[in-house]
VEXLO-478476 format. One record per residue (C-alpha): residue in one letter; x, y, z; residue number from 1. Coordinates in steps of 0.05 Angstrom, whole numbers. Layout:
<nodes>
node code = a X = X Y = Y Z = Z pos = NUM
...
</nodes>
This chain:
<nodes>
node code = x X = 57 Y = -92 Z = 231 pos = 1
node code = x X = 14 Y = -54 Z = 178 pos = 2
node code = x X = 45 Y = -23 Z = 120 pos = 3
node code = x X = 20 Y = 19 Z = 61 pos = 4
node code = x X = 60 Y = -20 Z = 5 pos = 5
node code = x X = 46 Y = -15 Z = -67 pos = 6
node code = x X = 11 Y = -57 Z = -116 pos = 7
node code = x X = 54 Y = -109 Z = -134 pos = 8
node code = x X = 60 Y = -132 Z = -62 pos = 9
node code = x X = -20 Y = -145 Z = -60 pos = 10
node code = x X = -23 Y = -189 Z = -124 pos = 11
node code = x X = 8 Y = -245 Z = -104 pos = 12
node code = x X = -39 Y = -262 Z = -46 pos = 13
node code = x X = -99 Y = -241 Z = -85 pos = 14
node code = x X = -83 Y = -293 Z = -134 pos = 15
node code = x X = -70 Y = -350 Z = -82 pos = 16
node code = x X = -131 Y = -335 Z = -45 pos = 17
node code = x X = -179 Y = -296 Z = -94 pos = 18
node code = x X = -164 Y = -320 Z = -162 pos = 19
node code = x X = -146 Y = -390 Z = -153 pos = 20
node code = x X = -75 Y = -375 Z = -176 pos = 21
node code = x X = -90 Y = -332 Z = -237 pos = 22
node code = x X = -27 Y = -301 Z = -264 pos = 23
node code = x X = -12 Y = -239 Z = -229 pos = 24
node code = x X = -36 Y = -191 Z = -290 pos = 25
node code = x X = -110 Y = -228 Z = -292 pos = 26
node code = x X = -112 Y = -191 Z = -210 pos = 27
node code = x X = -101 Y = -123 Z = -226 pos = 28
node code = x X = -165 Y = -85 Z = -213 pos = 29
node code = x X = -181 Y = -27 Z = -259 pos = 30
node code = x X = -184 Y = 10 Z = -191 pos = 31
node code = x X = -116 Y = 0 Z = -170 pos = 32
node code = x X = -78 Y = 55 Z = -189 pos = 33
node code = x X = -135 Y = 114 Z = -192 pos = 34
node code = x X = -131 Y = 173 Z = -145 pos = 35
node code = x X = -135 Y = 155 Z = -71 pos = 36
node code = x X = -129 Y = 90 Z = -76 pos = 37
node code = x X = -73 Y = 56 Z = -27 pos = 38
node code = x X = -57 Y = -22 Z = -12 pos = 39
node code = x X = -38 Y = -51 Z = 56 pos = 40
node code = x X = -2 Y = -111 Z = 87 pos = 41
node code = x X = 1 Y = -141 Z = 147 pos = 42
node code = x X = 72 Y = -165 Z = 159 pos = 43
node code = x X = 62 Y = -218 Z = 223 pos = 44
node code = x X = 145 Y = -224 Z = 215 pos = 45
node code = x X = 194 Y = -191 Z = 166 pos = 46
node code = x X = 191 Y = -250 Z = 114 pos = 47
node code = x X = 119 Y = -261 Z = 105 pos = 48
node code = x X = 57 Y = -222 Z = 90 pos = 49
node code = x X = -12 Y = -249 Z = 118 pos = 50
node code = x X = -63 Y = -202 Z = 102 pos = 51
node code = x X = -72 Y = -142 Z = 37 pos = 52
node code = x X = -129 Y = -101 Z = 26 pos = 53
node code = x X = -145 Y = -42 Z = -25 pos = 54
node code = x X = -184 Y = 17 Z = -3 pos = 55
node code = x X = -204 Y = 72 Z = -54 pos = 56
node code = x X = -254 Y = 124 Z = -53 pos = 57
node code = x X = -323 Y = 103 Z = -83 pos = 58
node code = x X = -390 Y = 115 Z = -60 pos = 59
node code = x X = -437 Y = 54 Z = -54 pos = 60
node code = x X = -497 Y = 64 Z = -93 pos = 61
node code = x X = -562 Y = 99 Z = -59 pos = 62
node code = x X = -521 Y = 136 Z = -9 pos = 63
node code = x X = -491 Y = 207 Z = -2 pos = 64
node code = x X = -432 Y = 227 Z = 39 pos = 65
node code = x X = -354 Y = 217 Z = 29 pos = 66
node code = x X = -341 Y = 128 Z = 20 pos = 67
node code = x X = -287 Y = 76 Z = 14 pos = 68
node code = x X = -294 Y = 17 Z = -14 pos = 69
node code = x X = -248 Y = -41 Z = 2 pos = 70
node code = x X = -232 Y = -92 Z = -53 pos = 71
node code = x X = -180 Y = -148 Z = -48 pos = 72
node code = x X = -180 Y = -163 Z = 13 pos = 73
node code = x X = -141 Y = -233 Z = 25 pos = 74
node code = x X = -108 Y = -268 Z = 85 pos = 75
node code = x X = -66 Y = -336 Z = 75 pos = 76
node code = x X = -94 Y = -392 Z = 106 pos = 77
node code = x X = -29 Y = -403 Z = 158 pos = 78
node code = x X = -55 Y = -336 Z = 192 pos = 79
node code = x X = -134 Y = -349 Z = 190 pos = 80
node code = x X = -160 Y = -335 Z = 255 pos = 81
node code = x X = -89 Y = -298 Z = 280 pos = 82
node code = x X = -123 Y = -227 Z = 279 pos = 83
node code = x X = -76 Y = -205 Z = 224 pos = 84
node code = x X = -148 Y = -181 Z = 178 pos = 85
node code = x X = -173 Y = -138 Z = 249 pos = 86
node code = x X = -109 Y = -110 Z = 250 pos = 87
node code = x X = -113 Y = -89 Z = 183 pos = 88
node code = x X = -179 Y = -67 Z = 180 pos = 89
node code = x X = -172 Y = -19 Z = 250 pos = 90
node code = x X = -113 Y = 7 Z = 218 pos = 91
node code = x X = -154 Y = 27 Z = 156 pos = 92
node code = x X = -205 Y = 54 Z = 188 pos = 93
node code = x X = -162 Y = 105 Z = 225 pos = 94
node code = x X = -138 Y = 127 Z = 159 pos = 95
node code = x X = -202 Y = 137 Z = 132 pos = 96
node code = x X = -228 Y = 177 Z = 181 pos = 97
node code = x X = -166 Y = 220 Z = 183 pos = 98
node code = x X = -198 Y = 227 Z = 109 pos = 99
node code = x X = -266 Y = 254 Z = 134 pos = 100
node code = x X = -300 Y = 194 Z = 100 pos = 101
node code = x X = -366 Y = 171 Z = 132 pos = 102
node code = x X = -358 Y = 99 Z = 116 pos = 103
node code = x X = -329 Y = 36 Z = 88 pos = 104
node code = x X = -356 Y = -15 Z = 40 pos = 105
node code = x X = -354 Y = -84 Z = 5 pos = 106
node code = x X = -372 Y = -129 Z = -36 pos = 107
node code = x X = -359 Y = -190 Z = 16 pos = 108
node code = x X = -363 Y = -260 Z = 7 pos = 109
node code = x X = -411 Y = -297 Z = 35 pos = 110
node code = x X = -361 Y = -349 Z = 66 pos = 111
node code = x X = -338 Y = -273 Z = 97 pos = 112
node code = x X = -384 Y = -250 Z = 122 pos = 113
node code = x X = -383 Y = -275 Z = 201 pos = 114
node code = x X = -312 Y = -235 Z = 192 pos = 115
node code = x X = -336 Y = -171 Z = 169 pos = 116
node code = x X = -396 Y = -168 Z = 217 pos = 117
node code = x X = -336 Y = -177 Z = 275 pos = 118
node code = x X = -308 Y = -121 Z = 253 pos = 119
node code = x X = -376 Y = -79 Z = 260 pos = 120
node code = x X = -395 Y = -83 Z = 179 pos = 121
node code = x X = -476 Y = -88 Z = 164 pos = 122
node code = x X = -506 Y = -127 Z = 111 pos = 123
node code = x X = -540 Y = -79 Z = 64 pos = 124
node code = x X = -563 Y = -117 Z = 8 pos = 125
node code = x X = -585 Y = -183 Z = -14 pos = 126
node code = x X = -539 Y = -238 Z = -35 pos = 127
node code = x X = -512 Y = -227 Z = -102 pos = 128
node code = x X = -467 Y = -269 Z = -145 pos = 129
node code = x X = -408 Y = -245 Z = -183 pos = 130
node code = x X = -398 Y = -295 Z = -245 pos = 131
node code = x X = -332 Y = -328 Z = -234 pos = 132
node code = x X = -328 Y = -307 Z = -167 pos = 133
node code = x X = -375 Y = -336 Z = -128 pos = 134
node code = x X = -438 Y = -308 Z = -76 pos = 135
node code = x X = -430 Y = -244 Z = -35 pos = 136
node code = x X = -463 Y = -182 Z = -4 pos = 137
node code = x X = -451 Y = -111 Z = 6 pos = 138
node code = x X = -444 Y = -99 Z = 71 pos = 139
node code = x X = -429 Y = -18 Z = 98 pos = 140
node code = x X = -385 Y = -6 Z = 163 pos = 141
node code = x X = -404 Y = 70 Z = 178 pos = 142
node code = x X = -352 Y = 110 Z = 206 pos = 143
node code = x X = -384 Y = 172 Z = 241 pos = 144
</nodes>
């Protein structure tokens, strides 16, 4: 089951899986609370979470029209491969278009990427490497 859920129910898996445990305050992003933003959660059962994801509005650079970016996105390793990420992102993208939004975007990892391009994402850049983070690419999943 997807729900919208609020911040503090993201941070913990960001930290596990993004952060390398980083105390909860170090994986705030300074776009987690502006206008439009909104956090999901895949709950697989009613005690655990597998899967969060942040979606805000934010134009990639170079292009024109009405974009999301997603940020966070994280899925424990017991539910790799379980579809609990799909889930999340068809869920998402039903929102957003309900929006009028003409696409999604990312910065996604490159160990990522195979994921994202399942899910109908392009590659639109080269690969880029965010210090302390590690190698990624931006990579566009249009929506109309």
């Amino acid at each position: 089951m997807i729900k919208f859920v609020p911040l503090e129910v993201v941070l913990p898996l960001r930290s596990k899986m993004l952060r390398n445990g980083a105390p909860l305050n170090a994986c705030v992003f300074p776009t987690d609370e502006i206008q439009g933003v909104f956090h999901l959660a895949c709950y697989p059962n009613e005690n655990e979470i597998a899967t969060v994801a942040t979606f805000f509005p934010q134009n990639i650079e170079g292009r024109g029209g009405q974009g999301y970016q997603l940020r966070g996105m994280a899925t424990d390793t017991t539910f790799f491969g379980k579809g609990c990420g799909a889930m999340l992102i068809k869920y998402a993208v039903n929102y957003i278009k309900e929006a009028k939004a003409e696409y999604i975007w990312c910065n996604a990892r490159t160990s990522a990427i195979d994921f994202y391009k399942k899910q109908g994402f392009k590659i639109v850049s080269e690969e880029f490497e965010i210090p302390g983070v590690g190698p990624h690419y931006n990579m566009i999943l249009n929506l109309i």
